[in-house]
C-alpha positions as CSV (number, residue, x, y, z in Angstrom):
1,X,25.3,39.3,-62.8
2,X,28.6,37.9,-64.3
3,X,28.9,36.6,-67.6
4,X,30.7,33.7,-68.5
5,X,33.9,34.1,-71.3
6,X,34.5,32.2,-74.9
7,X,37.5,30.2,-74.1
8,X,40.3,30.6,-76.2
9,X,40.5,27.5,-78.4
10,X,43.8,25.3,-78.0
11,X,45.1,26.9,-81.4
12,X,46.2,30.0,-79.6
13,X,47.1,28.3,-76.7
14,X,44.0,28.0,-74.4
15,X,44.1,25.1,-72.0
16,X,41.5,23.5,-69.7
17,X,43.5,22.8,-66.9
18,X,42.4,21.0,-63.9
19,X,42.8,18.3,-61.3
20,X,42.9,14.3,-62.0
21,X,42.5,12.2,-58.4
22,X,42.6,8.7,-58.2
23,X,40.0,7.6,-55.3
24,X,42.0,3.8,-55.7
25,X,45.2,4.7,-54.2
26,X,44.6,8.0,-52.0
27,X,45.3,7.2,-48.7
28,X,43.3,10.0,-46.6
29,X,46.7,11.4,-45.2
30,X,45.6,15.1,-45.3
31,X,48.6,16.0,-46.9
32,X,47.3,17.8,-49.7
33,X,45.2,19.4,-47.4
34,X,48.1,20.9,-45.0
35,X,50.2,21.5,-48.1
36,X,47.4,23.5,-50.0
37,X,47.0,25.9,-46.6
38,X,50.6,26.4,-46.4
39,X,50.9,27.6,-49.7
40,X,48.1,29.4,-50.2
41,X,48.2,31.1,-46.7
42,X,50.6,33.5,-48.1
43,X,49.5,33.5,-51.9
44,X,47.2,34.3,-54.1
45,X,44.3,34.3,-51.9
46,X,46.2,35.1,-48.6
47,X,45.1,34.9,-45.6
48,X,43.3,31.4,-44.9
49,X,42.4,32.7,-41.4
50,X,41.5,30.0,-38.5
51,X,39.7,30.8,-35.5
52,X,39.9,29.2,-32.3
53,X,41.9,25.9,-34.0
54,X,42.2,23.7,-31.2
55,X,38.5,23.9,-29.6
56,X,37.2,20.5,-30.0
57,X,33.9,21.4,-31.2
58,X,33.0,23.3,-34.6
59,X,31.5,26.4,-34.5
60,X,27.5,26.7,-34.3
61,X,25.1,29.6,-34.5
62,X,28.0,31.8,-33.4
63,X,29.9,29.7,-30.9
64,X,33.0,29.8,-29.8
65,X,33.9,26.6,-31.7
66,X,36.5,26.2,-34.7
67,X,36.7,27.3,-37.7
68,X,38.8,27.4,-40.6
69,X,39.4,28.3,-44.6
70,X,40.9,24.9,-46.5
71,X,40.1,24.9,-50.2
72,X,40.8,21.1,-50.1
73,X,38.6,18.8,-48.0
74,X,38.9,15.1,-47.5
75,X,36.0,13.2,-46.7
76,X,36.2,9.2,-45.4
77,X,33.8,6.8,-46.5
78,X,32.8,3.2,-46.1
79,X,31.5,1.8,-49.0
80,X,30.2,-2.2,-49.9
81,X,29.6,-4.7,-47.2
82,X,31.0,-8.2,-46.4
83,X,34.4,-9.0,-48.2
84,X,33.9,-6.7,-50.8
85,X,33.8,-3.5,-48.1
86,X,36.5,-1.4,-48.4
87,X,37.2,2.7,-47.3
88,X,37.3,5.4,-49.9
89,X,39.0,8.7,-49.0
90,X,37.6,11.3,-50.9
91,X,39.4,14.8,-51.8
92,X,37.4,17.6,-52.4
93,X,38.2,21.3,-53.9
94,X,37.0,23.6,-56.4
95,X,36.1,21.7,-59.3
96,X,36.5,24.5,-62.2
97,X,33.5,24.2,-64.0
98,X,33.1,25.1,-67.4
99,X,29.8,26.5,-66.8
100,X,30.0,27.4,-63.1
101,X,26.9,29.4,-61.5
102,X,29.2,30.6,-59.0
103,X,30.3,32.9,-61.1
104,X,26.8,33.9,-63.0
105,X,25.2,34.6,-59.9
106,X,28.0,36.8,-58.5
107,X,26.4,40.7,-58.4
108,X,29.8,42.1,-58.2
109,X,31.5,40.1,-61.0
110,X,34.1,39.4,-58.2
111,X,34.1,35.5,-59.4
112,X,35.1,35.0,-62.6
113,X,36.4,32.4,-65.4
114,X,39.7,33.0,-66.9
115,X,39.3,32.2,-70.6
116,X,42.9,31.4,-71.4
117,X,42.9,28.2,-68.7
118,X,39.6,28.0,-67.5
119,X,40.7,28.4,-63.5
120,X,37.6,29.9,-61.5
121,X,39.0,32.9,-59.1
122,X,37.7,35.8,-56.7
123,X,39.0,38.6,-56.7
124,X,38.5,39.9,-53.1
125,X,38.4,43.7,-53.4
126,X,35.2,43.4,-55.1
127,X,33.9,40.8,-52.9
128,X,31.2,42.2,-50.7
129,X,30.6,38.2,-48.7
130,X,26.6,37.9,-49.9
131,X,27.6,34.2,-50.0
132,X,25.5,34.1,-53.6
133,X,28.4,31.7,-55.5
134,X,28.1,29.0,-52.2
135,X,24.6,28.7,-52.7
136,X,25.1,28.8,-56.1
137,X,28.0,25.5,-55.8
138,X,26.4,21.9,-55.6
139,X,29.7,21.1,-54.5
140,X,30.7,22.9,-51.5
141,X,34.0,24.4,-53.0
142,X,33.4,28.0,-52.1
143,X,35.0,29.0,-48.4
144,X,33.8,32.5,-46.5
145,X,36.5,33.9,-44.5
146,X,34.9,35.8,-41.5
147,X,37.5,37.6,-40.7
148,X,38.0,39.2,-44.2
149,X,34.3,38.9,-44.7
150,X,35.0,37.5,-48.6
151,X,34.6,34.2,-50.6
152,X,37.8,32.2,-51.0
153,X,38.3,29.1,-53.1
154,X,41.0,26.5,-54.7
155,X,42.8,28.6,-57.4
156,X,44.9,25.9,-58.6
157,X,47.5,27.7,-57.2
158,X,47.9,30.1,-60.4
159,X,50.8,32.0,-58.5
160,X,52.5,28.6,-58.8
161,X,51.8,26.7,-61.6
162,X,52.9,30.0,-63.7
163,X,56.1,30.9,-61.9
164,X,58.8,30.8,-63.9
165,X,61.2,31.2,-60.6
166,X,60.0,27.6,-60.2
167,X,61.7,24.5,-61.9
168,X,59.3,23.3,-64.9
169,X,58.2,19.9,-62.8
170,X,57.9,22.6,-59.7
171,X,54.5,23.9,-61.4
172,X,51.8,21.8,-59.9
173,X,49.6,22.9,-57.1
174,X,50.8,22.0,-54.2
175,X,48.6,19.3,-53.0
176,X,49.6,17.5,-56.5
177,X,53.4,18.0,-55.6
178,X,53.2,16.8,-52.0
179,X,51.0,13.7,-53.0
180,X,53.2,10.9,-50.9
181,X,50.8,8.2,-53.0
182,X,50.7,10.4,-56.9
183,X,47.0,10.3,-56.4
184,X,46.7,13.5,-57.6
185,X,47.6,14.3,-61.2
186,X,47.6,17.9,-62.9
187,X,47.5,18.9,-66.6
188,X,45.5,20.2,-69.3
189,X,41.8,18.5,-69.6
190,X,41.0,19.8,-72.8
191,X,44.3,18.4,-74.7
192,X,43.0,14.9,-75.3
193,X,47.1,13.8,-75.9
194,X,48.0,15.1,-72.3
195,X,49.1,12.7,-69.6
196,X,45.8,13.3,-67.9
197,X,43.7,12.8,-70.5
198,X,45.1,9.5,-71.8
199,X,45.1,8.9,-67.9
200,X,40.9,9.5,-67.6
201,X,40.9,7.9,-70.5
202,X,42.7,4.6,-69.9
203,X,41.0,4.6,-66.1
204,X,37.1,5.7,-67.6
205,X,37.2,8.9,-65.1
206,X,34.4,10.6,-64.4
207,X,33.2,14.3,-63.4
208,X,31.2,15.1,-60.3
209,X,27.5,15.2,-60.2
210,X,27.2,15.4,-64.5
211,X,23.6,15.7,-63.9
212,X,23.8,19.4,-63.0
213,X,25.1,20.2,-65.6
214,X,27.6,22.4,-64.8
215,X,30.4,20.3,-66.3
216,X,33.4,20.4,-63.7
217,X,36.7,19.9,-65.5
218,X,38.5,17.6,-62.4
219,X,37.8,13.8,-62.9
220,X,38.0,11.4,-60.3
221,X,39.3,8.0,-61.1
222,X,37.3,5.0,-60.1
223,X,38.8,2.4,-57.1
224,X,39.7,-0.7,-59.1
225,X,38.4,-4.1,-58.4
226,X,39.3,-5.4,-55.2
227,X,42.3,-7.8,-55.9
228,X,42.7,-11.0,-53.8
229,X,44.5,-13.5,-55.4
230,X,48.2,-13.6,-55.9
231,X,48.0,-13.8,-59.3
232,X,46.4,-10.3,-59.2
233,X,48.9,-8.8,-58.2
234,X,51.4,-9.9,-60.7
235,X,52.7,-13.5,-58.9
236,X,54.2,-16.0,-61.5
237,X,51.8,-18.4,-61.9
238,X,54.2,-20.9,-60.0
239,X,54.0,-18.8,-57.0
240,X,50.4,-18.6,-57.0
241,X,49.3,-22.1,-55.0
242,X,51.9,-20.6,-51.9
243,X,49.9,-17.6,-50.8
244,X,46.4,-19.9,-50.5
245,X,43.9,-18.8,-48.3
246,X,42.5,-20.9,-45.4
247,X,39.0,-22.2,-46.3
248,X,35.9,-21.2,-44.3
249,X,35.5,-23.1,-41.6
250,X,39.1,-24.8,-41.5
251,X,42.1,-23.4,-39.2
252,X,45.4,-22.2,-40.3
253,X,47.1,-25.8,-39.5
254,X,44.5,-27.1,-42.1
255,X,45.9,-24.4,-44.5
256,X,48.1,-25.8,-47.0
257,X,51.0,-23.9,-49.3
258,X,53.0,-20.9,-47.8
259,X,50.0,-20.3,-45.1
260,X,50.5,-24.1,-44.0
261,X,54.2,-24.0,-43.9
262,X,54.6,-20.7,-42.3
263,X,51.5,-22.2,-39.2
264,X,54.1,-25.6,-39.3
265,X,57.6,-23.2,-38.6
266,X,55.6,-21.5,-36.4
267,X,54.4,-23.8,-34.0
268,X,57.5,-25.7,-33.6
């Protein structure tokens, strides 16, 4: 089995680099998704082979349905009831772990952790696809390619974030740089002065599933209470009595401020 390295402590430059993704303003537009397979199609991990795209059923037991190797997944859900329901997209990738079994159970030591940044990778010539690390992941991060018959994962995009052919703001992965919302931040987790931390910090982000204990560096910041007033949203206070809402059980003409002006120039 693989054995996990001593990461290098900041004072000679080792980093804990990871993902920070704000669950309050992502938007569930997939576009970190198609941005992540068109980089990494032809990089580090190259191929992400799909089979039979545009079947409309999903492979089963050997079917002839879809299938597909995305390292980033976004899942939809509704969450609350009433008024206070609302729909939380939910990005989800390799989470880096700093104690990952995917990599202690590997028998080939083709998973590894880097010690210098922490980023979990495979290396696919000594992959032999016993499937071992996605059992292993509570979190469904690891992707077989059947095709190539090897595990493939998120890898921050490491032939990115380290090119120096690439402008300085150009290293991010790419889901963080096509981001049309900046949901997605990128940055080093274990520098408690980086813009992510002070972000995690200032938004009390969380990891994944702490009770495994497997402690994934990525954080996930918490959708914020929902605002309905229009002082929440910054309104002077003098602005505030226009945007009133229409009581229960009265009708728009009863509505009084902007809502009862706007019913008035409407009706005319």
């Amino acid at each position: 089995m693989t054995s996990l390295p001593a990461a290098l402590p900041a004072s000679v430059g080792g980093k804990k680099l990871g993902l920070v993704i704000d669950l309050d303003i992502c938007v569930g537009c997939h576009a970190c998704a198609v941005n992540c397979k068109e980089w990494n199609t032809s990089g580090h991990s190259a191929p992400l082979t799909d089979w039979n795209a545009y079947s409309a059923d999903a492979e089963e037991d050997g079917d002839e349905g879809a299938w597909g190797v995305w390292f980033n997944r976004i899942h939809t859900f509704e969450a609350g009831d009433g008024e206070d329901a609302r729909t939380v997209h939910f990005p989800r990738s390799c989470l880096h772990c700093e104690t990952p079994d995917c990599v202690t159970v590997c028998p080939t030591g083709a998973s590894y952790k880097r010690a210098e940044d922490g980023i979990v990778l495979v290396n696919a010539d000594l992959c032999i696809g016993c499937k071992l690390c996605s059992w292993a992941c509570p979190y469904g991060a690891r992707e077989y390619d059947k095709t190539e018959g090897v595990m493939k994962k998120c890898t921050l995009c490491v032939d990115k974030i380290y090119n120096e052919n690439l402008e300085e703001q150009d290293r991010v992965p790419a889901c963080v740089s096509t981001c049309p919302a900046s949901a997605r931040h990128f940055g080093d987790l274990g520098d408690p002065d980086s813009d992510v931390s002070k972000l995690v910090a200032e938004r009390t982000g969380y990891e994944l599933m702490p009770e495994m204990g497997y402690k994934p560096v990525n954080r996930y910041l918490p959708p914020r209470p929902r605002r309905t007033k229009a002082e929440d949203f910054g309104a002077p206070e003098r602005l505030a009595d226009l945007a009133q809402r229409v009581p229960a059980g009265e009708t728009s003409s009863d509505a009084t401020g902007l809502l009862g002006w706007l019913d008035t120039m409407l009706s005319r």
